[in-house]
C-alpha positions as CSV (number, residue, x, y, z in Angstrom):
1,X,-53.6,60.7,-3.5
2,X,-57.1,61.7,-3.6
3,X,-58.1,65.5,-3.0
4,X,-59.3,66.4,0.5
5,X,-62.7,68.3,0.2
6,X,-64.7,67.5,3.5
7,X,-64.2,66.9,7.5
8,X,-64.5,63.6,7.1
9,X,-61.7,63.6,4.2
10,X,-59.9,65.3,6.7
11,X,-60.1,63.0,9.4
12,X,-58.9,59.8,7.3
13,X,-55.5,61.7,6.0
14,X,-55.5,62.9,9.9
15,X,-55.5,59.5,11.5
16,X,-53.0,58.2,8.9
17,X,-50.5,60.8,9.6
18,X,-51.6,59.8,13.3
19,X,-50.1,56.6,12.7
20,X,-47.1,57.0,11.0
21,X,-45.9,59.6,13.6
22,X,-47.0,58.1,16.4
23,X,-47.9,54.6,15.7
24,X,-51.0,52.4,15.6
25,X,-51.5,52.3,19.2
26,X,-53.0,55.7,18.9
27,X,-56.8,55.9,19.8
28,X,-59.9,58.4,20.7
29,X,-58.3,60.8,18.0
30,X,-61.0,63.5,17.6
31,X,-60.5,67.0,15.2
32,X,-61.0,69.8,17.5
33,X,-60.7,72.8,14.9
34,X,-60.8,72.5,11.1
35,X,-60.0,75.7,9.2
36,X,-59.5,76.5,5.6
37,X,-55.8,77.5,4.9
38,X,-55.0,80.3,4.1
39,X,-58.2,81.6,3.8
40,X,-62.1,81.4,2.4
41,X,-61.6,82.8,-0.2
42,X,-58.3,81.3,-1.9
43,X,-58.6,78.0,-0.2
44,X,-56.0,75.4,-0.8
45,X,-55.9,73.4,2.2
46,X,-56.9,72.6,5.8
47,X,-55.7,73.0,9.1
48,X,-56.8,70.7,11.2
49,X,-56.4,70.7,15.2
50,X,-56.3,66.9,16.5
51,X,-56.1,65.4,20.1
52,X,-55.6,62.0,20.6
53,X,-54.5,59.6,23.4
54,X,-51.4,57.7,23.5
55,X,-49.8,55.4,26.7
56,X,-52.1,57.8,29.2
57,X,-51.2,60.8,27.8
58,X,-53.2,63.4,25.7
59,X,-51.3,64.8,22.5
60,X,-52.8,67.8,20.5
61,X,-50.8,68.0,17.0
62,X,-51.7,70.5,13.8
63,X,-51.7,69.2,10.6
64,X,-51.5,70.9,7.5
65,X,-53.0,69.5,4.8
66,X,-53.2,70.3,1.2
67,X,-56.5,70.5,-0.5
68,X,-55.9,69.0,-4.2
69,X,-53.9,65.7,-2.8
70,X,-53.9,65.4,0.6
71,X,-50.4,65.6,1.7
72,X,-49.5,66.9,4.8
73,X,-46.8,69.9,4.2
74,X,-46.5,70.5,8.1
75,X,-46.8,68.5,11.3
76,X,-46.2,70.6,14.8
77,X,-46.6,68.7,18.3
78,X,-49.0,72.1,20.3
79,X,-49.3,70.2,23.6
80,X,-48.9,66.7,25.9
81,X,-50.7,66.5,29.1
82,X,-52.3,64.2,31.3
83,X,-56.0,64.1,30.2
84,X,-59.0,65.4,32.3
């Protein structure tokens, strides 16, 4: 896999984790928070904060992804609710 340096490297690994959790059916995904993991200054990946809309409902799911390859090490489900 190819290393993950930017947001918008971050939001292509995003929506295909997306995908294979949830399925293609998936849409309006959006990163809400994107931090470096564990820190500034000994970075080695991101953790990225994603909402996205699936069957009328609004998930928000954090992603862990690694820096040097892009694999995702953790994926936790935060929230569902009926959007605003």
């Amino acid at each position: 896999m190819t290393p993950v340096r930017n947001q918008k490297d971050v939001e292509s690994v995003a929506k295909r984790a997306i995908d294979a959790l949830y399925g293609t059916e998936a849409k309006d995904m959006k990163i809400r928070v994107l931090l470096p993991f564990p820190n500034e200054h000994k970075q080695e990946g991101w953790d990225a904060n994603v909402t996205f809309i699936l069957k009328g409902m609004q998930y928000t799911v954090d992603l862990l992804i690694n820096q040097k390859d892009g694999q995702i090490t953790n994926a936790r489900l935060i929230d569902t609710m009926v959007p605003l």
